[in-house]
C-alpha positions as CSV (number, residue, x, y, z in Angstrom):
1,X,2.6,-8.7,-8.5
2,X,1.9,-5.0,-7.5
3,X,2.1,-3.2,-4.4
4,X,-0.9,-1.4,-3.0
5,X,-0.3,1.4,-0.4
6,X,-3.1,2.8,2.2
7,X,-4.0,6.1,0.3
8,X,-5.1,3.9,-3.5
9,X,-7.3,1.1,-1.0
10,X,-9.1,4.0,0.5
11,X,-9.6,5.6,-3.6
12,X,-10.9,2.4,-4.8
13,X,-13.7,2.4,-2.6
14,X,-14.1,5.7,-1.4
15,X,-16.3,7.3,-4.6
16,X,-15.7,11.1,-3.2
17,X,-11.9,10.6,-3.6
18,X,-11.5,12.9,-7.0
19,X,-9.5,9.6,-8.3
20,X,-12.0,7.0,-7.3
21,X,-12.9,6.2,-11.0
22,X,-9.0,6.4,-12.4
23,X,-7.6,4.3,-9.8
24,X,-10.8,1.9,-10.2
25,X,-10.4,1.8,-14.1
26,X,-6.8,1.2,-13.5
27,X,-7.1,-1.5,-11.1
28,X,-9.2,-3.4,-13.5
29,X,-7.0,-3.5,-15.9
30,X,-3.6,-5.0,-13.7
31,X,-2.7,-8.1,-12.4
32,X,-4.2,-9.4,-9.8
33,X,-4.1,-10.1,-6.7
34,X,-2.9,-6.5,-5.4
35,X,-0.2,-7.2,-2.5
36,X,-0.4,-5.1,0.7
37,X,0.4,-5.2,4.4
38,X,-1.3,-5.3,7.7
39,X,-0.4,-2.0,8.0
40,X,-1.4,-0.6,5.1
41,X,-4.8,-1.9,5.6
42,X,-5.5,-0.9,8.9
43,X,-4.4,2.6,7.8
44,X,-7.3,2.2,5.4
45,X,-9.7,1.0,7.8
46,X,-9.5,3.5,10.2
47,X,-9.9,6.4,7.2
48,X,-12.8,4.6,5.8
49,X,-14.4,4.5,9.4
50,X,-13.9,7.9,9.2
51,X,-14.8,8.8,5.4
52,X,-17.9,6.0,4.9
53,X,-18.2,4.2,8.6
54,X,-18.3,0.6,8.1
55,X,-19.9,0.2,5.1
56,X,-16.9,1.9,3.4
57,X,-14.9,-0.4,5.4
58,X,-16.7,-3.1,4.4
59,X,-15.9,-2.9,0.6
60,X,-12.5,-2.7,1.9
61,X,-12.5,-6.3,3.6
62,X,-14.7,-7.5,0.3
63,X,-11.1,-6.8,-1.7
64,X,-9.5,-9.4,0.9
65,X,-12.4,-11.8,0.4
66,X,-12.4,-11.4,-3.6
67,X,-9.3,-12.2,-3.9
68,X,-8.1,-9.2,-5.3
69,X,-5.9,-7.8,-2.6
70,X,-3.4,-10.6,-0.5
71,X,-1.8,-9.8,2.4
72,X,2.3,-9.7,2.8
73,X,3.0,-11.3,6.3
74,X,5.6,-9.7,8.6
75,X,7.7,-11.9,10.3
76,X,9.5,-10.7,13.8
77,X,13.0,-11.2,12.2
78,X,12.0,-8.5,9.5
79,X,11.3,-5.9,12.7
80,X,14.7,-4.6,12.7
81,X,15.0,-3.5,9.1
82,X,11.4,-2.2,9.5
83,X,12.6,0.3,12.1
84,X,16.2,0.4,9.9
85,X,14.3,2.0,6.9
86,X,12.0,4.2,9.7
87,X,15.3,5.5,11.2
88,X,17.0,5.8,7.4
89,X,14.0,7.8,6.2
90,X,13.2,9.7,9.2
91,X,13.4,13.2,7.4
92,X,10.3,12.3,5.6
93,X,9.4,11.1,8.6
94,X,8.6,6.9,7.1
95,X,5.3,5.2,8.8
96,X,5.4,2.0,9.7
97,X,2.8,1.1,6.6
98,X,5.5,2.4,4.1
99,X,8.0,0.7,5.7
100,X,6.3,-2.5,5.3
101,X,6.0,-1.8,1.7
102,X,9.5,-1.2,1.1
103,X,9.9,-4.5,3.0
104,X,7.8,-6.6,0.8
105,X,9.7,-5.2,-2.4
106,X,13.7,-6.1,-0.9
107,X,12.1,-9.4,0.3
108,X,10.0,-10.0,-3.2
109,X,11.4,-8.2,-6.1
110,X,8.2,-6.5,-6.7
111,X,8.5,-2.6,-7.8
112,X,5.6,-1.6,-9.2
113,X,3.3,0.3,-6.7
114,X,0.1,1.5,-6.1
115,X,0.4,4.9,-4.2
116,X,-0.5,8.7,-3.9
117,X,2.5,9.2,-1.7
118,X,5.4,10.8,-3.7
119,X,7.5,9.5,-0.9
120,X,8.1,6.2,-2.9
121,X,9.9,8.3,-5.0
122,X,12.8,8.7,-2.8
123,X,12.9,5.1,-0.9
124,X,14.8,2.5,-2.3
125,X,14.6,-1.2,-2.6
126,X,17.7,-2.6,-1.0
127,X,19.2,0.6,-0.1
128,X,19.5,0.8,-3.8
129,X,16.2,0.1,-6.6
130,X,14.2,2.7,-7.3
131,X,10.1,1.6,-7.3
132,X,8.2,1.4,-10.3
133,X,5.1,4.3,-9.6
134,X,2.1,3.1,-11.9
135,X,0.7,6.7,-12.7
136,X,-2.9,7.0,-13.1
């Protein structure tokens, strides 16, 4: 499975993102379901509210309902390493969101990721793995 940060939900439905069609394109051609966070989708909500108003935000929930995008759970024992990694990575400064992702990979396995952030080139899985960066 492959991780899918904030910035690429917003690009797949957002068409005046300059890599809408790419990351569209791209996504049709992976493995799906996509595997996010809470976090990570309520970051995108609250930009497509801004960029499209709900109708942009609607598309976003039609990913959930498709099938296409499933939801990592949190569990309250994993709140300490979230605010572990927040505290390691501080400099950057780390949101919560990609915190959640780095989560989902030590508690999974998965590296390959979705993202525009180039900050997923310095976290590490486990203190350790780098991620695997599918460039569109």
């Amino acid at each position: 499975m492959i991780l899918c940060d904030a910035g690429v939900l917003l690009c797949l439905v957002d068409r005046t993102q300059l890599q809408h069609n790419a990351y569209r394109t791209t996504v049709t051609g992976l493995a799906k379901p996509l595997v996010t966070t809470w976090s990570c989708l309520t970051e995108a909500m609250y930009l497509a509210l801004h960029r499209g108003g709900w109708a942009m935000q609607k598309q976003l929930g039609q990913l959930l309902l498709d099938q296409l995008l499933v939801i990592f759970e949190i569990q309250e024992d994993d709140y300490v390493r979230l605010l572990e990694l927040m505290e390691k990575y501080r400099d950057r400064p780390m949101d919560l969101a990609d915190a959640t992702l780095v989560l989902v990979a030590e508690k999974t396995g998965y590296r390959q990721i979705l993202t525009l952030d180039s900050d997923f080139l310095f976290y590490r899985i486990g203190d350790r793995d780098t991620f695997e960066i599918i460039q569109v």
